[in-house]
SERO-4910 file (N, C-alpha, C, O; in steps of 0.05 Angstrom, whole numbers):
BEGIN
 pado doro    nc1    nc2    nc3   cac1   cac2   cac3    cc1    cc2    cc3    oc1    oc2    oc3
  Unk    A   2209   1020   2032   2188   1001   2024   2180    985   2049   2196    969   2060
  Unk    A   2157    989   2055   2147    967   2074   2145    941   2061   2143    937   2037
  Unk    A   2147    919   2083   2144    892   2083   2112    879   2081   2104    859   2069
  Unk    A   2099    898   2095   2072    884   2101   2055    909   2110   2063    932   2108
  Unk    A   2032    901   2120   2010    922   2129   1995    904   2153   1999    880   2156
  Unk    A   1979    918   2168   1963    900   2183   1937    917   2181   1932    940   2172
  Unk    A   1916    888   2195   1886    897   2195   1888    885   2229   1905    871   2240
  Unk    A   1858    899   2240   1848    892   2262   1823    890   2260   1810    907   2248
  Unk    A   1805    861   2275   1783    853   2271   1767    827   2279   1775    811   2295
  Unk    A   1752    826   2272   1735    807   2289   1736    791   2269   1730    801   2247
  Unk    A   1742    761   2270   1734    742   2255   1701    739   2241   1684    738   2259
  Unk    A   1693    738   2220   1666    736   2215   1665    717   2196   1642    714   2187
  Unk    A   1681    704   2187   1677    681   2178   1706    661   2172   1727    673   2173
  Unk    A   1707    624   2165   1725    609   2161   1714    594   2148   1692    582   2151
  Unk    A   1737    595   2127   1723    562   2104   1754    558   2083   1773    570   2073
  Unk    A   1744    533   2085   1771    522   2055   1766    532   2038   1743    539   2034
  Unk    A   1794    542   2015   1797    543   1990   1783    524   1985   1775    507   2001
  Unk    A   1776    526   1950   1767    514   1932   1782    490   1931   1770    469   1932
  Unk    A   1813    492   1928   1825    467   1926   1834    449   1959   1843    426   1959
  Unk    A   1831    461   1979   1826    452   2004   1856    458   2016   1862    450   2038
  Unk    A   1874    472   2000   1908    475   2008   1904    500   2031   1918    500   2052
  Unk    A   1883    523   2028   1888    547   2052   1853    553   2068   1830    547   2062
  Unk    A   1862    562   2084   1843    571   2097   1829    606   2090   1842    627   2091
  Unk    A   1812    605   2086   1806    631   2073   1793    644   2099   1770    635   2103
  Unk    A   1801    665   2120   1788    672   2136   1786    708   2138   1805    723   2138
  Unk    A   1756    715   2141   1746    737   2126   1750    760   2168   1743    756   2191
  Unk    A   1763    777   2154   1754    795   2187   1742    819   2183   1736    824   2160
  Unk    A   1738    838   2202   1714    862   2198   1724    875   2224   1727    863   2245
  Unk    A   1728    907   2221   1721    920   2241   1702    937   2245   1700    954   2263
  Unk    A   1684    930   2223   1646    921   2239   1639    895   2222   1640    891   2198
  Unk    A   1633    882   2238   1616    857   2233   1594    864   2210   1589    847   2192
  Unk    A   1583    885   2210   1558    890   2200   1566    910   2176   1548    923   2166
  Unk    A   1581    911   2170   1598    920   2142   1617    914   2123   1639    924   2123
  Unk    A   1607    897   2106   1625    885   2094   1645    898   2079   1661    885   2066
  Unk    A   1645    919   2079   1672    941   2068   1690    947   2088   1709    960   2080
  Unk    A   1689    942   2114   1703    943   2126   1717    914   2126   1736    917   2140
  Unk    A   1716    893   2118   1721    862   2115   1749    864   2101   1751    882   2084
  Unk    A   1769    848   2106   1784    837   2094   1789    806   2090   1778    790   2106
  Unk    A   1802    798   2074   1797    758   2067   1825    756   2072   1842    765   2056
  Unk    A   1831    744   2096   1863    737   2096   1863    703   2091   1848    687   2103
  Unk    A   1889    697   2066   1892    671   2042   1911    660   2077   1933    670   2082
  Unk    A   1904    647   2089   1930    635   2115   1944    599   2097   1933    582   2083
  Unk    A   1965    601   2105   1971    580   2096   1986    564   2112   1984    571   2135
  Unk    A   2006    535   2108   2027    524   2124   2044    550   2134   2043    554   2159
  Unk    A   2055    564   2122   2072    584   2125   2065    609   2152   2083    622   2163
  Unk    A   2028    612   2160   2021    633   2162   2036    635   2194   2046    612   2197
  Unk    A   2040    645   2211   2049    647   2234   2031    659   2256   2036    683   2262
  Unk    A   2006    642   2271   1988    646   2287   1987    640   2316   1987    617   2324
  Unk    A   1986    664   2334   1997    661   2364   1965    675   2377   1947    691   2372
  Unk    A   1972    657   2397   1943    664   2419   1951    690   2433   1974    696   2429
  Unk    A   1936    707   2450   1938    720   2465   1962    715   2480   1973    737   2484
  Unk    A   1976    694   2491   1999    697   2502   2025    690   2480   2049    685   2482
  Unk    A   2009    691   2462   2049    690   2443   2048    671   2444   2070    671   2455
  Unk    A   2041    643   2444   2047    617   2435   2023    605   2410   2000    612   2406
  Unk    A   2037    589   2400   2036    592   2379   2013    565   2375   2014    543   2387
  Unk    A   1995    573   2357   1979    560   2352   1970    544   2333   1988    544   2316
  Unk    A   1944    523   2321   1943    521   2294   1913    537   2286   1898    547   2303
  Unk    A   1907    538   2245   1892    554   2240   1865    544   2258   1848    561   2265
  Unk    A   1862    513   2264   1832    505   2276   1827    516   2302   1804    520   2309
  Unk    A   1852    523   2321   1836    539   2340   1821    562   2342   1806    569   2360
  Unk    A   1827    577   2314   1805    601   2307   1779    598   2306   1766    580   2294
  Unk    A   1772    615   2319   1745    620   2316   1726    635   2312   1727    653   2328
  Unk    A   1703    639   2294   1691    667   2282   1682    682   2313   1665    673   2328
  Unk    A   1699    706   2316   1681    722   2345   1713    734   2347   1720    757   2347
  Unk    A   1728    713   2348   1757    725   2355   1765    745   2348   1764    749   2324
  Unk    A   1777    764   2364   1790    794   2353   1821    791   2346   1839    785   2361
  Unk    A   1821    797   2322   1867    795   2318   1862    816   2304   1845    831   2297
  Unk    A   1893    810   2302   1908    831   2290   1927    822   2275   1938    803   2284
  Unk    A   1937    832   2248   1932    800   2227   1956    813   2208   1947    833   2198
  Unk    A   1974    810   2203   1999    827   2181   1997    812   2160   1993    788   2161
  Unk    A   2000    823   2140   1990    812   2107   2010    822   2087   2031    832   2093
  Unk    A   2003    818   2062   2016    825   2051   2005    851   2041   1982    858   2045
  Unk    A   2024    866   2027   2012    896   2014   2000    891   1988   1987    909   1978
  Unk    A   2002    873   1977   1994    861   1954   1961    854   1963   1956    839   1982
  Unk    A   1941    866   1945   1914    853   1954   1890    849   1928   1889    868   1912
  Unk    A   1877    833   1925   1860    838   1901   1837    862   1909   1830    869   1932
  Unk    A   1830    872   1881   1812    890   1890   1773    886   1891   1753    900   1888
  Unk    A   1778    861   1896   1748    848   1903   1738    860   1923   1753    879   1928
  Unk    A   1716    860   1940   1695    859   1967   1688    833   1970   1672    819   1956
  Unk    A   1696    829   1983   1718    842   2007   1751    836   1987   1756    819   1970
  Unk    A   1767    855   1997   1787    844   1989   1803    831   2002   1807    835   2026
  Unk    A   1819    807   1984   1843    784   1995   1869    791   1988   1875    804   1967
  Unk    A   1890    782   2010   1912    779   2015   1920    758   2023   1902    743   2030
  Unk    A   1946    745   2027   1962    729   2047   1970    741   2070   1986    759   2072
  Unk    A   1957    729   2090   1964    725   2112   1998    717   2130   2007    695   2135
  Unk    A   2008    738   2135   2039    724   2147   2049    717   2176   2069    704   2183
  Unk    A   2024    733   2194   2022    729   2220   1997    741   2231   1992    765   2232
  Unk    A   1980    720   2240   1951    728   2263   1965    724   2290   1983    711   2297
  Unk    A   1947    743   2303   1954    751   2344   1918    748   2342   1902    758   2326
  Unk    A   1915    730   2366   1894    728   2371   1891    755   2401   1906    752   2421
  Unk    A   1877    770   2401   1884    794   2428   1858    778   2450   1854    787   2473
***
């Protein structure tokens, strides 16, 4: 049994949950397809490192940024679909 899965992608969007507790941040490996999109749920917990491995918070993200993002295998089946987020690499 795997632990997790990953996506790779370009940031294309950031915004608060509804109740303001996570950051809901949407990525794409095309910008211009939203089926290619995933919604990673990031939270206190999520574990986010810059290009050199140190470690960051969620506000230095920025929509343009390319990562690479490990989630959970668990995902709703919306469009785009969401997961939790357990570690972003900003490349």
């Amino acid at each position: 049994m795997k632990c997790c899965s990953y996506k790779i992608g370009v940031i294309v969007e950031i915004m608060d949950s509804s109740d303001g507790r996570y950051k809901l941040i949407t990525i794409g490996q095309d910008p211009n397809d939203i089926y290619t999109f995933t919604r990673l749920v990031v939270g206190n917990e999520t574990l986010i490192l810059n290009c050199e491995y140190n470690e960051i918070i969620v506000d230095d993200l920025k929509v343009g940024d390319f990562v690479l993002a490990y989630h959970s295998n668990v995902m709703t089946m919306s469009i785009p679909p969401q997961t939790s987020a357990y570690i972003i690499e900003v490349k």
